[in-house]
C-alpha positions as a Python dict, from the first residue, in 0.01 Angstrom:
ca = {
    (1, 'X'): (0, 0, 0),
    (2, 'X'): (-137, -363, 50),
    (3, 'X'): (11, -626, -133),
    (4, 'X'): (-211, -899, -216),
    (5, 'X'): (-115, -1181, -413),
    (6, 'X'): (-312, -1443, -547),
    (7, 'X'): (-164, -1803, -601),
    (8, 'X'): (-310, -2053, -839),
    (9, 'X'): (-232, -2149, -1188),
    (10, 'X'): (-476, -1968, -1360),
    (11, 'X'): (-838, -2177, -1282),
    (12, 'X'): (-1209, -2061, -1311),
    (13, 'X'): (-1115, -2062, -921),
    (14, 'X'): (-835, -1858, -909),
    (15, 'X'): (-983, -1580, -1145),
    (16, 'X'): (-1264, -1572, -926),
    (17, 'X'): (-1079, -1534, -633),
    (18, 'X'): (-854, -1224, -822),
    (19, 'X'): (-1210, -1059, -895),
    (20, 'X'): (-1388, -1077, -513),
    (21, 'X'): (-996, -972, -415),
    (22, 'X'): (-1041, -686, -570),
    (23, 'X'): (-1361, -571, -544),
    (24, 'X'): (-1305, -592, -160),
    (25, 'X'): (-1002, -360, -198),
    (26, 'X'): (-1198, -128, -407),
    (27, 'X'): (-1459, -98, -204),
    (28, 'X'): (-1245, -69, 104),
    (29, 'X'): (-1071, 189, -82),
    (30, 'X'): (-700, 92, 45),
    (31, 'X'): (-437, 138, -228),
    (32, 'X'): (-317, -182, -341),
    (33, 'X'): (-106, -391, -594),
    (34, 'X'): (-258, -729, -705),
    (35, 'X'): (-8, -983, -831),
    (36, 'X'): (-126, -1333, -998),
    (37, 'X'): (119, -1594, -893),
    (38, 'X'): (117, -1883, -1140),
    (39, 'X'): (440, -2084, -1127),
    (40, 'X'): (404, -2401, -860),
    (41, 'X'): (730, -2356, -705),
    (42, 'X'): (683, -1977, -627),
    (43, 'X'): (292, -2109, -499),
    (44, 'X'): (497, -2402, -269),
    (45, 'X'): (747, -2165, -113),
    (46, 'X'): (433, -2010, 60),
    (47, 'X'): (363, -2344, 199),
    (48, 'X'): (23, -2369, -28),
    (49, 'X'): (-108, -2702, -120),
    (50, 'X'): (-416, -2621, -236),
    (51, 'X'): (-527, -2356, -460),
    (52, 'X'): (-633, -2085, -507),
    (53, 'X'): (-487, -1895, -212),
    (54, 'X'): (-507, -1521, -68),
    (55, 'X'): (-202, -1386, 52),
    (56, 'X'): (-191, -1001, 184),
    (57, 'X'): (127, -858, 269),
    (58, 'X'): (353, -1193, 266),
    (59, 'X'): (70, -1387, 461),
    (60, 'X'): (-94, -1675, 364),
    (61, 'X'): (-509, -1552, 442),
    (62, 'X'): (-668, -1847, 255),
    (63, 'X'): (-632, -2156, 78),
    (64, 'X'): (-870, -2409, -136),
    (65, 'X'): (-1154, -2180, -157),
    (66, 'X'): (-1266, -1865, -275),
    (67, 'X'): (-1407, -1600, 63),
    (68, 'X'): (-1725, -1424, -34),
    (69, 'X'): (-1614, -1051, -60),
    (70, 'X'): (-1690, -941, 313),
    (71, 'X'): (-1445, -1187, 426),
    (72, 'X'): (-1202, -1096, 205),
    (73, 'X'): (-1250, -705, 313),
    (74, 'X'): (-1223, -860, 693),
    (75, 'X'): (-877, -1021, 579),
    (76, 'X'): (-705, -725, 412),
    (77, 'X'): (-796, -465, 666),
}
């Protein structure tokens, strides 16, 4: 199961960037768990500074901008 985890505080950017995530999933059919990571010093530890931010399976994918879906299905493969 993939893991992805989206880091932000909760922006128009961030929500968007939960909804592409997981359409791409979806329509990649993998099972996965999405996880909305909020708090700044959980976001930090990943070594973000700008949000929002893709991570899949512990890795930082993306950060500061939301991928168009077809990236995002390129990233979590």
């Amino acid at each position: 199961m993939k893991k992805l985890q989206i880091l932000g505080t909760g922006c128009a950017k961030c929500k968007k960037l939960a909804e592409v995530t997981e359409h791409a999933a979806e329509s990649l059919g993998l099972p996965f768990e999405i996880e909305k990571v909020t708090e700044i010093q959980k976001i930090m530890a990943f070594g973000v500074m700008t949000t929002p931010a893709l991570v899949v399976d512990g890795v930082v994918k993306v950060s500061g901008r939301v991928p168009s879906v077809d990236e995002v299905c390129e990233l979590i493969k």
